[in-house]
N, C-alpha and C positions, 0 to 999 in steps of 0.2 A: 523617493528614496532609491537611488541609480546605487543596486550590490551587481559586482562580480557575479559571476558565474562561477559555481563550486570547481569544476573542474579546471578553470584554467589557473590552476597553482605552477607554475613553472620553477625547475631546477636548474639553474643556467651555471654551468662551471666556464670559470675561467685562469686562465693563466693572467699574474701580473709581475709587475716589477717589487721585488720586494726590499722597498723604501716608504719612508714617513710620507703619509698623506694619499697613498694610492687606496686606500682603503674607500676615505673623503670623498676624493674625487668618481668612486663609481656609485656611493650610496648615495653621492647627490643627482649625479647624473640619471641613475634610478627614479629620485624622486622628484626630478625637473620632467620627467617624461610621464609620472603618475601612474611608476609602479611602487607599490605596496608591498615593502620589505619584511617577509616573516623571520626570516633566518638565515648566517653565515656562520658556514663550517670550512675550516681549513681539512684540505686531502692531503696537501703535500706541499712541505716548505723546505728549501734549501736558500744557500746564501743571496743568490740573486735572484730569484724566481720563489712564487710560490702559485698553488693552485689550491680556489679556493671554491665554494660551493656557497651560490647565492639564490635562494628559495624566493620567491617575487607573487607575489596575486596580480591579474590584469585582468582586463573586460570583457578579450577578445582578441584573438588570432592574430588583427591588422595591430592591435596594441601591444601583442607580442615582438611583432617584428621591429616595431620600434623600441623600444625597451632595449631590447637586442641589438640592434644597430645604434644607439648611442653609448653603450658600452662597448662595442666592437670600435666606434670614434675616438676613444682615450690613447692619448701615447702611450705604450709603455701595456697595453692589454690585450689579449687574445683570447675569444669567447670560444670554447672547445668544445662547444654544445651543450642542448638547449632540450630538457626531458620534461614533459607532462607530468606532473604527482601521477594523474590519473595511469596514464595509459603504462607507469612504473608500476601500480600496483594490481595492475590485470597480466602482467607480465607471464606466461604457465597458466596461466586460470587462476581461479582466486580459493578455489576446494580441493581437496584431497579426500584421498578413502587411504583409512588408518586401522589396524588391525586387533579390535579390542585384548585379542589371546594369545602373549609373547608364544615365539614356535623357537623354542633353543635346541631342541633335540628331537632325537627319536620316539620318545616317546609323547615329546607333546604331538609330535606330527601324526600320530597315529591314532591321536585323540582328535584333532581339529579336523583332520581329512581321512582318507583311508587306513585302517578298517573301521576304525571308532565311528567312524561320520554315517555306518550302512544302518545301526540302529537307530539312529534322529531320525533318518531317511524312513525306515520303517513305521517308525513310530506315527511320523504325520502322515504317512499313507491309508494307518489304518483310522488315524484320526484327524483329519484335517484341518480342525481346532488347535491343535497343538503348534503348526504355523504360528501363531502370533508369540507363544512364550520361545519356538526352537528356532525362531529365526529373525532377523532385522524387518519382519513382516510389521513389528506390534509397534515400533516407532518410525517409520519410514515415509516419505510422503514423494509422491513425483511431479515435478513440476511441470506440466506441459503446455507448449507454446508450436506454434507455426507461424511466429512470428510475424503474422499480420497486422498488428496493432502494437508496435512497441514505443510505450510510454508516448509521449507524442509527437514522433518521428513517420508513423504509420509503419507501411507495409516493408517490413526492410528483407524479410526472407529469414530462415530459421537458423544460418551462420550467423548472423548477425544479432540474431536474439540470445545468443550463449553467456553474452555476460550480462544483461537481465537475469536470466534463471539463476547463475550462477551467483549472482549475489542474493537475488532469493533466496535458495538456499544458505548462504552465509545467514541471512537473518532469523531462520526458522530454528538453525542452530544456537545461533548465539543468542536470541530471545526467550526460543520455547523449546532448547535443549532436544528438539527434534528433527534427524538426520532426512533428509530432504537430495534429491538429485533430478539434473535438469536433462527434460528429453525433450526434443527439437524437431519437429516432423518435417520431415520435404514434403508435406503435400498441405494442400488450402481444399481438397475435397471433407467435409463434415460427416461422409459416410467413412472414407479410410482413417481420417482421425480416430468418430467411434471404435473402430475396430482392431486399430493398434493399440488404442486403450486398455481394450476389453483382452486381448491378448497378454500385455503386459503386465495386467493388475496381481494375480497372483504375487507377485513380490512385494507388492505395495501394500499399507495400511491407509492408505488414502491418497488422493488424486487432487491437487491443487493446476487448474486450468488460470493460465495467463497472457495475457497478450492476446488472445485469438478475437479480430473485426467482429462487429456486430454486422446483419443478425445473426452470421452462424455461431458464434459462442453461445446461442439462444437454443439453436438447435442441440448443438454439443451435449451441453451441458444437461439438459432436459433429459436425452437419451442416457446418455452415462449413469444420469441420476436411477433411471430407470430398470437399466440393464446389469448394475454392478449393486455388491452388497458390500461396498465398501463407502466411505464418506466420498463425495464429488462437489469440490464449489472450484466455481469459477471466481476465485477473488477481486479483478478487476470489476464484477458486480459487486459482491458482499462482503466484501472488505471494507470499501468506500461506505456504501449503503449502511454498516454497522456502525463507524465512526459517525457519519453524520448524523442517524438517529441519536448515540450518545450525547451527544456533541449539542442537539437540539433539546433533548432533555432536560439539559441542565440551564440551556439559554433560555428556556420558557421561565425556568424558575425565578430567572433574574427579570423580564418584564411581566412575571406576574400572570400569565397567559397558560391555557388551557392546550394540550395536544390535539383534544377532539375541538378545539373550537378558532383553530389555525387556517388561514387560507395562505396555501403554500404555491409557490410559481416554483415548476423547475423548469430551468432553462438547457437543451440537449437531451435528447431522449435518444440516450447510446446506451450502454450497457449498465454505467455507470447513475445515468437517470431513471432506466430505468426499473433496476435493482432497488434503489434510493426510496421510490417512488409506493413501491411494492411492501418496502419496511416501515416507511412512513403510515400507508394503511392498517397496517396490520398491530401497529402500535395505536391505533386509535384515530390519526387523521384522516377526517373526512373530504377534506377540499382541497384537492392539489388541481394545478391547472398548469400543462406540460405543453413548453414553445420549444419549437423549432425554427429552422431557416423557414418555412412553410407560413410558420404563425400556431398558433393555439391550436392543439390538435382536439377534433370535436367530433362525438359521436354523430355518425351518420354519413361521414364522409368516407370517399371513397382512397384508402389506402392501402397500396401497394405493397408496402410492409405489414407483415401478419403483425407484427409485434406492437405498430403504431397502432391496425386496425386496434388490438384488443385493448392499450391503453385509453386509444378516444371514449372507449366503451366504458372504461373503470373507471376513470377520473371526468373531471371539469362538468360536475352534477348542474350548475348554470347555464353549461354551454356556451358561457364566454368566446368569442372569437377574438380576430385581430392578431398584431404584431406583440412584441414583449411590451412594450410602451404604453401597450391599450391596455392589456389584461393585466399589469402589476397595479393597477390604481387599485387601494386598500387592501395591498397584501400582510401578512403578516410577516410572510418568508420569503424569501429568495437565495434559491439554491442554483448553482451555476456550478454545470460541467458541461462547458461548450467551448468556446472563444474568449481571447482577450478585445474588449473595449466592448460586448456588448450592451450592457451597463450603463445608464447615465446616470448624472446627478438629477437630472430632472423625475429618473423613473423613480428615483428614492425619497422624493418630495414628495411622489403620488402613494405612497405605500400608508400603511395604517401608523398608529404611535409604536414606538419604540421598533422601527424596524429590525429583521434578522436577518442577514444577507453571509450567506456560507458563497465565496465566491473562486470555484476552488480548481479552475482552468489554469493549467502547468506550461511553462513556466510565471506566464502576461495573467494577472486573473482578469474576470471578464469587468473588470474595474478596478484603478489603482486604489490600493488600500488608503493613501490618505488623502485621499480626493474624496473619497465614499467616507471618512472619518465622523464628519462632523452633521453628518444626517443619519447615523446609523449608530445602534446601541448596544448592538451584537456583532464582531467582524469572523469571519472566521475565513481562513483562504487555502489552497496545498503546500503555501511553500512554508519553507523551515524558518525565512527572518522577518517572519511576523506571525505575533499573538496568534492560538489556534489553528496549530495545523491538522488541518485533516487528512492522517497518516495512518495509510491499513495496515500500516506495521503493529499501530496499538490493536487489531483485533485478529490477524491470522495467525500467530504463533500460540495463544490460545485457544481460538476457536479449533484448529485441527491438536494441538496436544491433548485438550478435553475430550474430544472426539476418539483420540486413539485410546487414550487409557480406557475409558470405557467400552471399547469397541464399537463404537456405534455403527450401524449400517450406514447412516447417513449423516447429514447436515439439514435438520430441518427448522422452518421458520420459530420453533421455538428458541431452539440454540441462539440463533440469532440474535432471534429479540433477548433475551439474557444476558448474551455478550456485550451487546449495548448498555445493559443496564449496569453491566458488571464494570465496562468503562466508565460511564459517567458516576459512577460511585466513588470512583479512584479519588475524587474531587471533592474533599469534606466540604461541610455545612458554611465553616468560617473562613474556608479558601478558594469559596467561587467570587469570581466577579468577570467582569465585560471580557477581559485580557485571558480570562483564567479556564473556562466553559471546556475545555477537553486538555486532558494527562498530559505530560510530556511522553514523548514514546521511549524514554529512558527511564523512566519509573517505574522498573521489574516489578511492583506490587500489581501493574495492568493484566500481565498475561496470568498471574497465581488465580486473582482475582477473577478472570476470564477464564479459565482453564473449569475451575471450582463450579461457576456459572452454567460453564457447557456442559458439564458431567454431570450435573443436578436435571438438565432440563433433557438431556439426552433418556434418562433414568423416565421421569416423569414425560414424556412422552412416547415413551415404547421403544427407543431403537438401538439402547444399550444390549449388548450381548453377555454382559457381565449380570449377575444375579444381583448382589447386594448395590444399597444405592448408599455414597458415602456418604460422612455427616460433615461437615454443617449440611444443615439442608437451605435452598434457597430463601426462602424467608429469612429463618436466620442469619444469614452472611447477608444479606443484603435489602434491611428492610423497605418499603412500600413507604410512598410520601402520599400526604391527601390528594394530591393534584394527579396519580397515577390511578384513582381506583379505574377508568376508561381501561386504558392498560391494560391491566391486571385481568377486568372483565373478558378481554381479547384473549389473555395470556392461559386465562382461569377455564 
């Protein structure tokens, strides 16, 4: 299935001749060249002349110019330029800061800032506490990045990561109604990251980490965790990590299969594997067996990454070696966040009945989804134009709104695992199947739902600052299937 690329939607204005049939003649020539006409606006028409506004989808940059150059070939037409959707709607940045408390006069002024503003000031002085109700402390979240890993372009430097964050933020907003602002570090050192953090944080009700290379996002994250009493996730981990545990939840229920009695292959042990990895445990799977370029990583060997060391140690209880090819034979899962094409048909042949293969390498997965179709019973991949996307947009706008309302100190493996369950729940009894196994990330029911889940497990596990725990309580909202009591026991 050959889709476009989202972003090359092109807005190509042109001047023509304004006579019968010039219309014809460029929408054909448009689609003699295999672009894909969304839409035509006129700007401006006079007797002879008009200029008109033709929206187009293409493949690709070199598709571009031809596009363009066979309308720039019509007599009688003049292409006046040639504008990106995308790079028109990053135009200023994409956020603003807006002033919740009209200032008309004198006396709001003296309420919002000087003199009015010396007792707030006081106020939280003598109570500290008071921060989260007298200021944008109690919905606030900062997004920080040094833009070493962005989405998967890598290492592009922290000007470049700006419209990342900033549409982050656009989404914490518009999802989880929670005001979010992107900070950009110049530096790739994980001790001045910590520290401008920890500097910064008083403003913040939580700390959402992005984009930052593994393994320092391992270090990061850890410390922060450590040193601040405010919630700290790195969502490039537990973002990813929450959805796919949802996401696998509900694919077990469809081949009938147990969490604790799963043999799981993850493929890439980055941030994202190994987060994934970590959640998968702790919900009950026993047997995960984690490849890299290396091969199957296996206790006792000697690795140079602390982070692989301690994975070899946690997982792959057989001690499996070998390439991905060797150790997928009678997997039940395969989870892929690495590369496209490393995937065969042949490794899905070797896999147990009803395979589950989440393959979810951005843009290329690490197997064409209808290639992998007809050996596999579960698909799930990252992108948006196929069945199950696994998209941490369905679990960070919750997981930190839950968080904030309750104040939590932190983000721990409980929340987590809740959030997960809180997604896969989105997906009633009579509307799962193969295609259906995780929410669409447009079904505002995912973050209420997830929000309710965080705040319940935050409560029940100690690290709400708030006294009373709200109701429903988790059982309630979201009851317990046979096939979780493993689960539960973790959870319990």
């Amino acid at each position: 299935m050959a889709t476009a690329p989202v972003g090359l939607r092109l807005t190509i204005r042109v001047e023509l001749k304004n006579e019968v049939g010039m219309i014809g003649r460029i929408t054909s020539a448009i689609g003699a060249a295999g672009g894909d006409i969304g839409a035509i606006d006129i700007i401006q028409s006079r007797r002879q002349l008009e200029v008109r506004d033709f929206t187009i989808r293409v493949q690709d940059p070199e598709h571009q110019n031809r596009v363009t150059e066979v309308i720039s070939a019509i007599p009688g037409v003049k292409v006046l330029g040639v504008a990106d959707r995308i790079f028109i709607a990053h135009f200023g940045g994409k956020i603003e800061i807006q002033a919740k408390v009209p200032v008309k006069g004198r006396e709001d002024l003296s309420i919002v800032y000087t003199p009015g503003v010396a007792q707030v000031c006081k106020a939280i002085a003598e109570d500290p506490a008071k921060a989260f109700t007298l200021t944008i402390k109690s919905n606030t979240v900062a997004i920080v990045s040094d833009g070493t890993a962005i989405l998967g372009l890598g290492d592009l430097g922290p000007l470049a990561a700006m419209p990342v964050m900033e549409g982050k933020a656009m989404l914490f907003k518009q999802f989880g109604g929670v005001d979010a602002f992107p900070i950009c570090l110049n530096t790739k050192d994980p001790d001045e990251i910590v520290e401008t953090v920890k500097r910064i944080a008083p403003a913040f009700g939580g700390i959402n980490l992005e984009d930052i290379s593994a393994p320092r996002c391992f270090q990061v994250e850890e410390r922060l965790i450590k040193e601040l009493d405010i919630p700290v996730m790195h969502d490039d981990q537990h973002g990813t990590a929450t959805v796919v545990l949802a996401g696998l939840m509900n694919a077990v229920k469809i081949v009938g299969k147990r969490l604790a009695d799963l043999t799981v292959v993850v493929c890439g042990i980055g941030a994202a594997g190994v987060a994934s990895s970590k959640i998968l445990m702790a919900a009950g799977v026993r047997n995960i067996i984690g490849v890299d370029r290396q091969g199957a990583l296996v206790a006792g060997e000697n690795y140079a990454n602390p982070v692989w060391a301690w994975f070899a140690e946690a997982t792959n209880p057989e001690r499996r070696r070998g390439t991905l090819s060797d150790v997928i034979a009678g997997a039940d899962v395969f989870i892929g966040v690495s590369g496209p094409g490393v995937l065969k048909v042949d490794d899905l042949k070797k896999m147990a009945r009803d395979p589950i293969v989440f393959a979810m390498a951005n843009p290329t997965p690490e197997i064409d989804p209808e290639e992998a179709a007809p050996y596999v019973r579960v698909l799930a991949t990252g992108r948006s134009d196929y069945p199950n996307q696994v998209n941490n947009l369905l679990a960070f706008p919750g997981i930190f709104k839950g968080a904030l309302q309750c104040r939590a100190r932190a983000i721990n493996d409980q929340m987590k695992l809740a959030a997960a369950r809180a997604i896969a729940s989105a997906i009633g009894p009579n509307e799962l199947h193969e295609d259906y196994i995780i929410p669409s990330v447009f079904n505002r029911q995912v973050t209420e739902v997830v929000t309710q889940a965080v705040i319940n497990a935050a409560y029940e596990s100690g690290v709400s600052r708030r006294e009373n725990a709200p109701e429903p309580t988790r059982a309630a909202m979201l009851p317990k299937q046979p096939w979780e009591d493993d689960w539960y026991k973790n959870l319990d």
